[in-house]
C-alpha positions in Angstrom: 15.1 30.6 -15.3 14.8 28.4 -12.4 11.6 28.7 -10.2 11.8 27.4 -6.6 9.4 25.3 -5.3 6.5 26.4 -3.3 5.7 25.7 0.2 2.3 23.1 -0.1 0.3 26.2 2.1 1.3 28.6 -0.6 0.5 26.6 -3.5 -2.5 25.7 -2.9 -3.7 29.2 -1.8 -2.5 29.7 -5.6 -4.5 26.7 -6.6 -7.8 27.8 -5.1 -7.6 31.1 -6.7 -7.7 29.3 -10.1 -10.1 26.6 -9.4 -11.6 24.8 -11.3 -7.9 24.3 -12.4 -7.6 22.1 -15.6 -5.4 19.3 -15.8 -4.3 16.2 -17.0 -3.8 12.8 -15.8 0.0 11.5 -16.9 0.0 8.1 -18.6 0.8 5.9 -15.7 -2.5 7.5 -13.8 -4.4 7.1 -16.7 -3.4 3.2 -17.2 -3.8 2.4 -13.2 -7.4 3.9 -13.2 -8.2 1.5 -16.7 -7.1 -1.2 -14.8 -9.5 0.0 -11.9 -12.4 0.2 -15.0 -11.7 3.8 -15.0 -12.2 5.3 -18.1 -9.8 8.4 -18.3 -7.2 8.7 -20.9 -4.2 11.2 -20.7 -5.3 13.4 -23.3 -8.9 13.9 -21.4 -9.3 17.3 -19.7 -9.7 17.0 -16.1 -10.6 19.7 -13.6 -9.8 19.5 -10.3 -12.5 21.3 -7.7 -10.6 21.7 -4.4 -7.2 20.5 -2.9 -6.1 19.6 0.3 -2.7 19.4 2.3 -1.8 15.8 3.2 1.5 16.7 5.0 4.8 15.1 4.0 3.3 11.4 3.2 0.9 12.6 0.9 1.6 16.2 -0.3 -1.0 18.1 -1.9 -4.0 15.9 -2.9 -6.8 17.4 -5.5 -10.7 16.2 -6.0 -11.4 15.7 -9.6 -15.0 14.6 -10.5 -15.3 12.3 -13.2 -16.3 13.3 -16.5 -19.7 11.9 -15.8 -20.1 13.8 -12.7 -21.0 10.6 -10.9 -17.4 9.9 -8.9 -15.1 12.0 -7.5 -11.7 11.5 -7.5 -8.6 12.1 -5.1 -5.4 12.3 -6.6 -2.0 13.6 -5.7 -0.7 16.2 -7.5 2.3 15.0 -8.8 0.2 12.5 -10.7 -1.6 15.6 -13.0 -0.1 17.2 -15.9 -1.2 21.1 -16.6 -1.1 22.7 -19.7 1.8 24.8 -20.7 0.1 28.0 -21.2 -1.5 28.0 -17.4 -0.7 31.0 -14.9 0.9 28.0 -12.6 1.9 26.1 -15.0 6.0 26.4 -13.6 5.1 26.8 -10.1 3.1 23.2 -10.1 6.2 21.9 -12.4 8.6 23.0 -9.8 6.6 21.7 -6.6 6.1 18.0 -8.8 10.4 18.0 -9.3 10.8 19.0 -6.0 8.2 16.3 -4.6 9.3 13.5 -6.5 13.1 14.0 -5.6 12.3 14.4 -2.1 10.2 11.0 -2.5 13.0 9.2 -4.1 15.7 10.1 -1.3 13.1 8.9 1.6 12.8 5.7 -0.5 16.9 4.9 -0.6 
């Protein structure tokens, strides 16, 4: 079954409703922030604790506060795994394909 992407005003009306919404960072997140002296691995539970529209350039951004609770993070969406199992799991999926496609063709 194919979903279709949400509209970023949609999503993250569904986004708020689940917040704090666990997530992941992918690998190439996790390995940019390390290099920042960032320490969060891929395989750390995150949670994000609002999100916010950044229009085309920037898409839907989320605040996730560090493990340690003493930074906060902003981080677009595309770079955050969720778990398999979540409610939104296939809508955020779809929104990341659709992003990153639409990302690549302003790029060309």
């Amino acid at each position: 079954m194919k979903i279709k992407p949400p509209g970023a005003k949609q999503l993250i009306k569904e986004i708020e409703a689940h917040l704090p919404l666990p997530v992941y960072a992918t690998l190439g997140l996790s390995h940019a922030l390390q290099q920042q002296g960032k320490t969060i691995r891929a395989d750390e539970e995150l949670q994000v604790t609002a999100v916010f529209d950044a229009g085309d350039m920037g898409g839907i951004i989320c605040a996730i506060a560090s493990t340690d609770q003493k930074e906060v993070f902003a981080i677009s969406l595309t770079h955050l795994r969720i778990r398999k199992d979540h409610p939104l799991s296939a809508r955020l999926e779809a929104y990341q394909k659709a992003r990153v496609r639409r990302l690549s063709r302003q790029r060309r």
